[in-house]
C-alpha positions in Angstrom: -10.7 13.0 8.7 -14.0 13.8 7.5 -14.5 10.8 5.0 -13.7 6.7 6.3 -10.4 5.5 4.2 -11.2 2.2 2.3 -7.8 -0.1 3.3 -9.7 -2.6 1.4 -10.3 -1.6 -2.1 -14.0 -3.5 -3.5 -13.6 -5.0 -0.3 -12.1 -8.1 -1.7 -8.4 -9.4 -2.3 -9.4 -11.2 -4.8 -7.5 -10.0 -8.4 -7.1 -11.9 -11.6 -3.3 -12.0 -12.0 -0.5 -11.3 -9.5 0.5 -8.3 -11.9 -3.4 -7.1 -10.2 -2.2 -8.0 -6.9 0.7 -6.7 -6.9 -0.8 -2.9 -8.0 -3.6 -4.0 -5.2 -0.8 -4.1 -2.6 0.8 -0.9 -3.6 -2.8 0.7 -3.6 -3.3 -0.8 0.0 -0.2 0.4 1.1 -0.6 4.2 0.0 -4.0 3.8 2.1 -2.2 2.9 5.1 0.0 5.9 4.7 -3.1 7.8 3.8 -4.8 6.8 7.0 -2.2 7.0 9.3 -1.1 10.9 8.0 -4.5 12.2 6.7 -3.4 15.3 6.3 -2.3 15.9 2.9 -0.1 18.8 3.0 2.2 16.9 5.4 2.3 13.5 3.3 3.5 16.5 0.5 5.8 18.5 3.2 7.3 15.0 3.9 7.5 13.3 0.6 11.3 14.6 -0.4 12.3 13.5 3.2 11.6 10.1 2.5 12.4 10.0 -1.2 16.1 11.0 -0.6 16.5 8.3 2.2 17.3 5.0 1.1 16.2 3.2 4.6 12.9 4.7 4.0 12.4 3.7 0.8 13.4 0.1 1.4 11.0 0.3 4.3 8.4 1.1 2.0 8.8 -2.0 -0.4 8.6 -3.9 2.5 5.6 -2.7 3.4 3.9 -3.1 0.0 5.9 -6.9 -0.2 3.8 -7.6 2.8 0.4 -6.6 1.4 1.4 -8.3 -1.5 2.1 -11.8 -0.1 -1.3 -11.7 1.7 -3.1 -11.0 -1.8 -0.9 -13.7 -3.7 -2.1 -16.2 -0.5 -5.7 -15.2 -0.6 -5.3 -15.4 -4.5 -2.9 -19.0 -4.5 -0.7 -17.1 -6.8 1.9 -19.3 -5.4 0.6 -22.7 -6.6 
């Protein structure tokens, strides 16, 4: 990969609503994919593979549940 991948967008998980956090967590996750397959012609080679399985996709919202409930703690979104 020729350029670093920011995971951590502004370098802060810091967002003014949880609606904010919660498209902070999607972002984050779509860097980790990005990072872990750099190579874009794959992630696009791949894409319909994953969007016809349902496993996969539930996998995914885990993943961006995940990011999310670190941003909603770093935030208190939960108070």
């Amino acid at each position: 990969m020729s350029e670093q991948t920011i995971l951590v967008p502004n370098n802060s998980l810091i967002t003014k609503t949880p609606e904010e956090g919660r498209q902070l967590a999607v972002k984050m996750a779509r860097l980790t994919i990005k990072l872990t397959q750099p190579d874009a012609a794959i992630r696009e080679k791949l894409r319909p593979v994953y969007a016809e399985d349902a496993n996969m996709l539930i996998s995914i919202g885990q993943t961006v549940a995940m990011e999310f409930a670190t941003i909603a703690q770093a935030n208190n979104h939960w108070k």
